[in-house]
C-alpha positions in Angstrom: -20.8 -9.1 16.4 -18.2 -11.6 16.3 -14.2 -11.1 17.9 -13.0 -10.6 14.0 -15.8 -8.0 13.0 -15.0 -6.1 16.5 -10.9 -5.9 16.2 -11.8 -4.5 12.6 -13.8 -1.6 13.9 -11.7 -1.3 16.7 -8.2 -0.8 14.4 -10.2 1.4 12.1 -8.3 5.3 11.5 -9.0 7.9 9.4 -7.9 7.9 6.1 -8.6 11.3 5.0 -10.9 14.2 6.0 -13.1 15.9 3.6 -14.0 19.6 3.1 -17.9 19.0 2.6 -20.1 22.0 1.9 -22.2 22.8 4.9 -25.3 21.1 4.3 -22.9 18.1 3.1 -21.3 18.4 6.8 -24.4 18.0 8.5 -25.8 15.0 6.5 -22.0 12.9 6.9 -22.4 13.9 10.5 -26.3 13.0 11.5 -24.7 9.4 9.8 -21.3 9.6 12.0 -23.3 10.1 14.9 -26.0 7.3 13.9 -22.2 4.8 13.6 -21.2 6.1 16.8 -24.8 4.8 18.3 -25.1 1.3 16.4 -20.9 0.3 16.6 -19.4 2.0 19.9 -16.0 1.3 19.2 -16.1 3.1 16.2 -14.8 7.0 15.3 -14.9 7.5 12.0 -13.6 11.3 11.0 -14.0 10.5 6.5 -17.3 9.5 5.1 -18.9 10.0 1.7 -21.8 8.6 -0.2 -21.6 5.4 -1.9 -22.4 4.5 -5.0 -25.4 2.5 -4.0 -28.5 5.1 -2.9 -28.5 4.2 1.3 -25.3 3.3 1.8 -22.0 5.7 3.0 -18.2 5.4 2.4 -16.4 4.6 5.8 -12.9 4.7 4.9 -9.9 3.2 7.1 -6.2 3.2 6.3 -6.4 0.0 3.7 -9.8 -0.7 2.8 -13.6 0.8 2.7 -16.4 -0.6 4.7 -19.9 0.5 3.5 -22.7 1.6 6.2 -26.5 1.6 6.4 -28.2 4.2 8.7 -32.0 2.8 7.9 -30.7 -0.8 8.6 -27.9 0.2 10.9 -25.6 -2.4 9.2 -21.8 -2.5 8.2 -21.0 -4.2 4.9 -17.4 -5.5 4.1 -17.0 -5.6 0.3 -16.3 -4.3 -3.0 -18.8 -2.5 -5.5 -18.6 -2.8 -9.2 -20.2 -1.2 -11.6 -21.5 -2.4 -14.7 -18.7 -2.4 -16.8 -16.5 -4.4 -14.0 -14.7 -1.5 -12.6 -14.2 -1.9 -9.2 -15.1 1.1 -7.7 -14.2 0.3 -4.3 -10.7 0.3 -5.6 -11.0 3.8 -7.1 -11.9 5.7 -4.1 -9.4 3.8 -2.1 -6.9 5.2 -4.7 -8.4 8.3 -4.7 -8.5 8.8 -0.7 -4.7 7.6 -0.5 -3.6 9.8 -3.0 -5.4 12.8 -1.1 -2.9 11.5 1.5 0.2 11.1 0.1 -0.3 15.0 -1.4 -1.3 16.2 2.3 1.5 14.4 3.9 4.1 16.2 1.1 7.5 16.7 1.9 7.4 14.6 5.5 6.3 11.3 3.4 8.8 12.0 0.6 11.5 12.0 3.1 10.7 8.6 4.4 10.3 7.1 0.2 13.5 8.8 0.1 14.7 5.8 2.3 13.6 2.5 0.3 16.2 0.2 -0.8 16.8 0.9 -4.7 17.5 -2.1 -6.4 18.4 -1.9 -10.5 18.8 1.9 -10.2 18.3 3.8 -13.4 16.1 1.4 -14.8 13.8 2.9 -17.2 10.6 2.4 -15.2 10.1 2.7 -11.5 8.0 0.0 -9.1 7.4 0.9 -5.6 6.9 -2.6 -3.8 6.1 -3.5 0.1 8.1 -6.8 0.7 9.3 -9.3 2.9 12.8 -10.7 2.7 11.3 -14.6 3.4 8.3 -14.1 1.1 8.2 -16.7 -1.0 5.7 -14.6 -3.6 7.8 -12.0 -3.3 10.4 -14.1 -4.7 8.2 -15.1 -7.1 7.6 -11.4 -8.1 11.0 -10.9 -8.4 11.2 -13.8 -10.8 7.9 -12.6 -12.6 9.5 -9.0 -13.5 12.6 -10.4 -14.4 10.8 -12.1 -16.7 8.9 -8.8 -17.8 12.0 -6.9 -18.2 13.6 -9.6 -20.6 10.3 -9.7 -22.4 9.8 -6.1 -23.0 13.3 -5.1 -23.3 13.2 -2.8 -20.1 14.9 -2.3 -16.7 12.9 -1.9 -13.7 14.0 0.3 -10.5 12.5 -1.1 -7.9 12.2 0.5 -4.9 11.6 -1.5 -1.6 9.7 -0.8 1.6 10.9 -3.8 4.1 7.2 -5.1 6.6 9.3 -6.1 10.2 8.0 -9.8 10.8 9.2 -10.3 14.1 7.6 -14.1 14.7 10.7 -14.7 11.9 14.0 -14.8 14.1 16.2 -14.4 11.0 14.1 -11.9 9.0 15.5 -8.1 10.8 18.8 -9.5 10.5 18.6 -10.2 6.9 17.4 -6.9 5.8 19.9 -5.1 7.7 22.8 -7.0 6.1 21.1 -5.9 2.8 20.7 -2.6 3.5 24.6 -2.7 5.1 25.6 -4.1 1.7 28.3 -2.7 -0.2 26.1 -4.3 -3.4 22.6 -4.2 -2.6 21.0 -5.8 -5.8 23.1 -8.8 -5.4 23.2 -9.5 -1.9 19.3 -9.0 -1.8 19.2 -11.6 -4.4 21.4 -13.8 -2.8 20.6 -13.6 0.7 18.6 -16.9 1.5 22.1 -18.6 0.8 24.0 -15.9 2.9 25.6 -17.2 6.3 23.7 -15.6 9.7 27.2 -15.5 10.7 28.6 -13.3 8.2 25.6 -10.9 8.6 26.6 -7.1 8.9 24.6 -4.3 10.9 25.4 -0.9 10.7 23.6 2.6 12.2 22.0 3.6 9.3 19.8 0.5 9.0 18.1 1.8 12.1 17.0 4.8 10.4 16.1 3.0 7.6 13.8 0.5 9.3 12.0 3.0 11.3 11.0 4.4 8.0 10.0 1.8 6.3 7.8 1.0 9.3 6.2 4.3 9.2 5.4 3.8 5.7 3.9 0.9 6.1 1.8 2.4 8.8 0.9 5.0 6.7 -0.6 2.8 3.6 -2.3 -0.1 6.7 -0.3 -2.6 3.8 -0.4 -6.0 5.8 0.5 -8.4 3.0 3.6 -8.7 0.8 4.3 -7.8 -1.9 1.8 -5.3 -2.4 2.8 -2.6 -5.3 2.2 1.1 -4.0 1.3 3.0 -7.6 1.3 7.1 -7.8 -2.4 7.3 -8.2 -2.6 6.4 -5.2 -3.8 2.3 -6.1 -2.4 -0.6 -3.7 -2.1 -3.5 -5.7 -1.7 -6.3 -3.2 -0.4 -9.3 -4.5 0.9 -11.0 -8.0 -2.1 -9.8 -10.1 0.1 -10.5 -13.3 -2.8 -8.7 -15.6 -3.1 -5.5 -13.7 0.9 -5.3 -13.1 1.4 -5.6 -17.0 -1.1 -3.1 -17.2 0.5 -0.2 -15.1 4.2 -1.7 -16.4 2.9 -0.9 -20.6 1.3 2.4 -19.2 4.7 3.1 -17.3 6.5 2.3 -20.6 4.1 4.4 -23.0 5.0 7.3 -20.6 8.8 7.5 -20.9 8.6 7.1 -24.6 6.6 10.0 -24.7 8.7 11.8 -22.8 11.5 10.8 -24.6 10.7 11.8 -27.7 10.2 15.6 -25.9 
């Protein structure tokens, strides 16, 4: 097993724990306890069948890795089906969502501290970023774009990832969240001074939620759109983002024609 395969095992955590029926329980654990033989460093407390016959669901906090008892192998992957739908995706989406609705009011409190940017805009986009991204930038761009397009405003609601390796990356996001005017600073602050660069308590706060957040959804990458099905769309996949923006769209007409 190579050093890569073994940190990924080793970082692996639960992502959510079932309520099998009995004779459910003791199949998912005869095939926790064949894991814990084949890969020691493993605990794994949420498994489920696959969709392939032989294999079982071993879910971590981001992703799915798919286990053989018979061959006592790991296989990191996606499964589609027939028709292209990545099912892999799906049951992420389906396990985070489980989650988010079991965390409740204790996760609600920490959305309740993501920079708002454009508030009151007819739809809303939950976004993981980084203030030196330069494809977050060029998502920013991209849904400008979308909004002139279709007419729309987007309220976009940002979760900061801490890059510490970047010396100037904590002190720009606390200046934006210090920021009389958020939108505009944020947009402007790769041409802001470090010396003019404010700090204030409640950026503390702020930051340690965002950093919980991000611990709770594993996101690693940037930007990486959090939808509330539960889906982690990581990166600027243009077709699947105009996708979930038209579905956002068709849902406030309908309900504003209520």
């Amino acid at each position: 097993m190579n050093k890569l395969t073994k940190k990924l095992i080793g970082s692996m955590v639960s992502a959510l724990v079932l309520m099998p029926t009995f004779g459910m329980a003791n199949e998912y654990q005869a095939v926790e306890d064949k894991l814990r033989k084949t890969f020691t460093n493993f605990t794994a407390t949420y498994i489920q069948e696959a969709p392939v016959k032989g294999l079982y669901e071993i879910h971590t906090t981001d992703n799915i890795i798919y286990f053989s008892p018979e061959s006592e192998t790991i296989i990191f992957g996606r499964i589609f089906n027939k028709d292209g739908v990545d099912l892999t995706q799906q049951s992420l989406a389906q396990a985070t969502k489980k989650r988010m609705e079991d965390a409740g009011s204790s996760l609600q409190s920490l959305f309740d501290k993501a920079l708002v940017l454009g508030e009151g805009g007819d739809i809303k986009l939950t976004i993981f970023a980084d203030v030196n991204c330069p494809y977050c930038q060029q998502a920013d761009e991209w849904l400008k774009q979308v909004e002139t397009a279709k007419n729309i405003k987007i309220e976009k609601h940002l979760i900061f990832l801490s890059t510490p390796r970047i010396a100037d990356s904590d002190p720009k996001i606390r200046h934006i969240i210090c920021s009389d005017d958020k939108d505009a600073t944020y947009s402007n602050i790769q041409q802001i001074p470090k010396k003019i660069h404010r700090n204030c308590d409640e950026a503390d706060d702020i930051l340690k939620a965002h950093n919980d957040l991000v611990s709770f959804f594993g996101v690693n990458s940037t930007p990486s759109f959090l939808l509330d099905n539960g889906e982690i769309i990581r990166g600027i996949d243009r077709k699947r983002l105009s996708d979930v923006i038209d579905e956002l769209i068709k849902k406030m007409e309908i309900s504003n024609n209520e």
